[in-house]
BATORMI-555168 format. One record per residue (C-alpha): residue in one letter; z, y, x. Coordinates in steps of 0.5 Angstrom, whole numbers. Layout:
<atoms>
['A' [Z Y X]];
...
</atoms>
This chain:
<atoms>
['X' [-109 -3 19]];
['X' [-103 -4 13]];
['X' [-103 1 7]];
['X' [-98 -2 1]];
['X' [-99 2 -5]];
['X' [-94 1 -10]];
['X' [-93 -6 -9]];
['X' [-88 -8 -14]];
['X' [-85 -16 -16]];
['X' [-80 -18 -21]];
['X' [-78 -25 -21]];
['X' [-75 -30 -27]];
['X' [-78 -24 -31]];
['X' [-75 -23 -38]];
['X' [-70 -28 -36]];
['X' [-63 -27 -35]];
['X' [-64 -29 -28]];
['X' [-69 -23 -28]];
['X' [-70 -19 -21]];
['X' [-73 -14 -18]];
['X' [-75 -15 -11]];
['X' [-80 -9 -10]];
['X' [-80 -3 -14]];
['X' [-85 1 -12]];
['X' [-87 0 -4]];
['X' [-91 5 0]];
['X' [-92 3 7]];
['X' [-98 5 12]];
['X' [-99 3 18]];
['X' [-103 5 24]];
['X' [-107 0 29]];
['X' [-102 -3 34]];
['X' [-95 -1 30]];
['X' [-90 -5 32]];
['X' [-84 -4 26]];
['X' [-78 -7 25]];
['X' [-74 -7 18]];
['X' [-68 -7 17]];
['X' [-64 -7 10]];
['X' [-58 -12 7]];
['X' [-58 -18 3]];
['X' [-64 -18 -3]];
['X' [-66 -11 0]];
['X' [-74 -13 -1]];
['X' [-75 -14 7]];
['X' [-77 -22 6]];
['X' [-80 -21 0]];
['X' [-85 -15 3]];
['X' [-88 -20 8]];
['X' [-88 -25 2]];
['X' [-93 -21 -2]];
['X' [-97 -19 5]];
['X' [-98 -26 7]];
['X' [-100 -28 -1]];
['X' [-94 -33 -2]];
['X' [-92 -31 -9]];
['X' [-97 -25 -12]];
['X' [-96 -18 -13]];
['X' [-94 -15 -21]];
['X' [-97 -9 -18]];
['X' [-101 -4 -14]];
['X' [-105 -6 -8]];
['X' [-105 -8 0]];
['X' [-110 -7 3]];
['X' [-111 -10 11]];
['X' [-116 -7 16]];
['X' [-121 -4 9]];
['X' [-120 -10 6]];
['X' [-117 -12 -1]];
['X' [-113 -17 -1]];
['X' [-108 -16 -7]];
['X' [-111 -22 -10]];
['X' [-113 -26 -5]];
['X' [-110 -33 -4]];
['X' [-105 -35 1]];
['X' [-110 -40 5]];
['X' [-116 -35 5]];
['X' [-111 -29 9]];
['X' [-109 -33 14]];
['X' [-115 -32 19]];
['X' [-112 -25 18]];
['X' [-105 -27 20]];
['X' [-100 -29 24]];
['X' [-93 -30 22]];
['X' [-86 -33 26]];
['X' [-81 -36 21]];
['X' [-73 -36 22]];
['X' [-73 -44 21]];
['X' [-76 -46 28]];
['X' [-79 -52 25]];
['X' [-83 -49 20]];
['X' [-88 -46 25]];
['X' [-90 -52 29]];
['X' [-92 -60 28]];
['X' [-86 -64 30]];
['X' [-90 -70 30]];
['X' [-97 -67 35]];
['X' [-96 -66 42]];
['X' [-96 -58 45]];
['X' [-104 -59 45]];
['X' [-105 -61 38]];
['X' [-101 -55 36]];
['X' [-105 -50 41]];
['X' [-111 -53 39]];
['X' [-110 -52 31]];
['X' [-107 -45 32]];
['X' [-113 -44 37]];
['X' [-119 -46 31]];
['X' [-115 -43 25]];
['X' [-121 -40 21]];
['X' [-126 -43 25]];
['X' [-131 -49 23]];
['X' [-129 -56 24]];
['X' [-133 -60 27]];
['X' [-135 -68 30]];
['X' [-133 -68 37]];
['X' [-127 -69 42]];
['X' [-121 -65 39]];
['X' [-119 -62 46]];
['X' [-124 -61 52]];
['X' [-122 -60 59]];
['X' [-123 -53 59]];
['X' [-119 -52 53]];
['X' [-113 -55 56]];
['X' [-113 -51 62]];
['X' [-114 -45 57]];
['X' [-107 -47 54]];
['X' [-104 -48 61]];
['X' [-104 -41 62]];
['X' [-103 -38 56]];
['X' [-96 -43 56]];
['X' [-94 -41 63]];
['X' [-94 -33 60]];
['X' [-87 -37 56]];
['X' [-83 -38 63]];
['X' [-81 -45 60]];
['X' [-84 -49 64]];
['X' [-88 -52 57]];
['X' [-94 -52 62]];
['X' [-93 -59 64]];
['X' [-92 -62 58]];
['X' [-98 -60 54]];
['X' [-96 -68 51]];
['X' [-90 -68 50]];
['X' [-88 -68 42]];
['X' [-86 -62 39]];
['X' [-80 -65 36]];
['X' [-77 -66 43]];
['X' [-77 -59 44]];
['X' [-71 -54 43]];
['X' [-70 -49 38]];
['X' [-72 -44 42]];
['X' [-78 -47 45]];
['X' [-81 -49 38]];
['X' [-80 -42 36]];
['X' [-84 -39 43]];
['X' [-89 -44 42]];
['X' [-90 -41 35]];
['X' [-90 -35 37]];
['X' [-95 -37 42]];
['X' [-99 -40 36]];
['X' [-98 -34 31]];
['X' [-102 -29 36]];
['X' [-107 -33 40]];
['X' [-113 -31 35]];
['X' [-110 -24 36]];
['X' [-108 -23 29]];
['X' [-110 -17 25]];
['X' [-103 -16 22]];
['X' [-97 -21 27]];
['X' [-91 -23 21]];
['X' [-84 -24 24]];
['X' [-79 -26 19]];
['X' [-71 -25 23]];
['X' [-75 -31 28]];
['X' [-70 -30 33]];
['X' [-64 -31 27]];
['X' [-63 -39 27]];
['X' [-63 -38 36]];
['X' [-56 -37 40]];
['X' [-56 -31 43]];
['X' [-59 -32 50]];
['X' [-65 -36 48]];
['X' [-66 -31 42]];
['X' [-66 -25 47]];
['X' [-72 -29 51]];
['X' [-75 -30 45]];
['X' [-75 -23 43]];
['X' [-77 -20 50]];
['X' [-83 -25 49]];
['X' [-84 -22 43]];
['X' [-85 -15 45]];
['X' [-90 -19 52]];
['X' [-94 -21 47]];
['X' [-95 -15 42]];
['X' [-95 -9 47]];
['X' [-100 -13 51]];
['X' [-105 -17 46]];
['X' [-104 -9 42]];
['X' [-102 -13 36]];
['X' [-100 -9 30]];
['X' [-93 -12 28]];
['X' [-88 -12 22]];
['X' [-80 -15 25]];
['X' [-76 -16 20]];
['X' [-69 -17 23]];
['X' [-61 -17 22]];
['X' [-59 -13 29]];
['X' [-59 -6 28]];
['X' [-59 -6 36]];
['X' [-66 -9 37]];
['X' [-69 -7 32]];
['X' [-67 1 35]];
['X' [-69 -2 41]];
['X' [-76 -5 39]];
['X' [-82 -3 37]];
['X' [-85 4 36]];
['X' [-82 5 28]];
['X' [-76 3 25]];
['X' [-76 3 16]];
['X' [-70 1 12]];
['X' [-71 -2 6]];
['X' [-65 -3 0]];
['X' [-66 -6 -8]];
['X' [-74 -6 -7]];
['X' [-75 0 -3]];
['X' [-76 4 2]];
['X' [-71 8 4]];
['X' [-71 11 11]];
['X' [-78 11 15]];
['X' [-77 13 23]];
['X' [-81 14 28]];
['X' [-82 17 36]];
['X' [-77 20 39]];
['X' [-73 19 33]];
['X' [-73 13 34]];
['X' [-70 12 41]];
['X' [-65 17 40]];
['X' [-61 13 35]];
['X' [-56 10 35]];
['X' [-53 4 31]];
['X' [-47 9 27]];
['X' [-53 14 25]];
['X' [-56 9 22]];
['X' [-50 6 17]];
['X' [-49 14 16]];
['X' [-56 15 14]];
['X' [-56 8 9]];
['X' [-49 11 6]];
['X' [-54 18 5]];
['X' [-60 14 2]];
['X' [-56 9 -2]];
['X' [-51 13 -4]];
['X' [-46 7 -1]];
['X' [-43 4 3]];
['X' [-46 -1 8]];
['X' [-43 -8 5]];
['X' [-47 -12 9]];
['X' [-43 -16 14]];
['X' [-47 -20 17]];
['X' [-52 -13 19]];
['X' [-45 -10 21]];
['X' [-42 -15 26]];
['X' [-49 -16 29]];
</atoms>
């Protein structure tokens, strides 16, 4: 579904403030991939999601999603190919529209627009069950404005928007980050719902060693631009958070200075 071929990225090129972001990054993932990335501060993880969903341009090498090449496309023309769920709760939903606008806009990504009734009757009983799925209770409040909702329920809501059309690749940048720990628990659990349930391939960034053994099928750890460890299967299962810091000391030649990752 996702093959990375040496991508790399420097930013602030030939400056004092130069930085390599991306050194080199090969990555292929198969249909219905859920990989969890973990790594320090200015590890790439960020930046990787970046160049997939086209924010800033590649230096090198290629990115390829489901056959097609979009190394060059623009970052409006791939997304009717993704889906993505920011750290920042506001960044994902129109504070100002009510919770059916915001499905509505989701739902016609990449469709033409048309002279006709935004929202039909059949629509919004679609979106009543699609929120139902949330366990929120946002079913009965379809034109509420977003803007009165919680953190936690602006990010479920997101990631409802991000996986409606069924994405070819879903981005989820440390979307659980900026949420306290119980509501971020339930937005995790959504998110493991809605991928294993709509087959979705998936890229999770996260500071949390436990949940990113916990999710997904794949775990890669990425330090200075690249990819450093890459696990698997029952591989996988059987980690644990100490074998994980023992294998970034291997790989990197260090200690993991991160405290944010280790108090996590």
């Amino acid at each position: 579904m996702l093959n990375l071929t040496n991508v790399e990225k420097t930013f602030n090129k030939g400056t004092i403030n130069e930085k390599k972001a991306l050194t080199g990054v090969n990555l292929q993932l198969n249909e219905g991939d859920f990989v969890t990335i973990i790594g320090g501060n200015g590890a790439g993880k960020s930046t990787m999601l970046n160049m997939i969903a086209g924010v800033y341009p590649i230096d090198a090498g290629k990115i390829v999603l489901d056959g097609v090449n979009i190394s060059r496309m623009p970052e409006h023309k791939r997304a009717k190919y993704l889906g993505r769920v920011f750290q920042d709760p506001m960044r994902g939903t129109a504070a100002g529209m009510e919770i059916e606008e915001n499905l509505a806009l989701a739902h016609r990504r990449g469709a033409r627009r048309t002279l006709r009734w935004g929202i039909t009757k059949e629509e919004k009983e679609q979106y009543v069950e699609e929120l139902k799925v949330l366990g929120l209770g946002l079913e009965t409040r379809l034109t509420s404005k977003v803007g009165l909702l919680s953190g936690g329920q602006r990010q479920a809501l997101t990631l409802l928007m991000a996986s409606l059309q069924k994405p070819k690749l879903l981005l989820l940048d440390e979307h659980t980050a900026a949420l306290d720990p119980k509501t971020a628990k339930t937005v995790l659990d959504l998110t493991e719902k809605i991928v294993n349930e709509e087959h979705l391939t998936a890229l999770m960034v996260t500071h949390n060693m436990k949940d990113a053994i916990r999710l997904g099928n794949r775990l890669i750890m990425m330090h200075e631009g690249n990819i450093i460890y890459d696990v698997a299967g029952e591989e996988k299962k059987n980690l644990k958070v100490a074998d994980l810091l023992k294998k970034f000391e291997e790989a990197s030649g260090g200690e993991f200075a991160n405290d944010r990752m280790m108090l996590s």
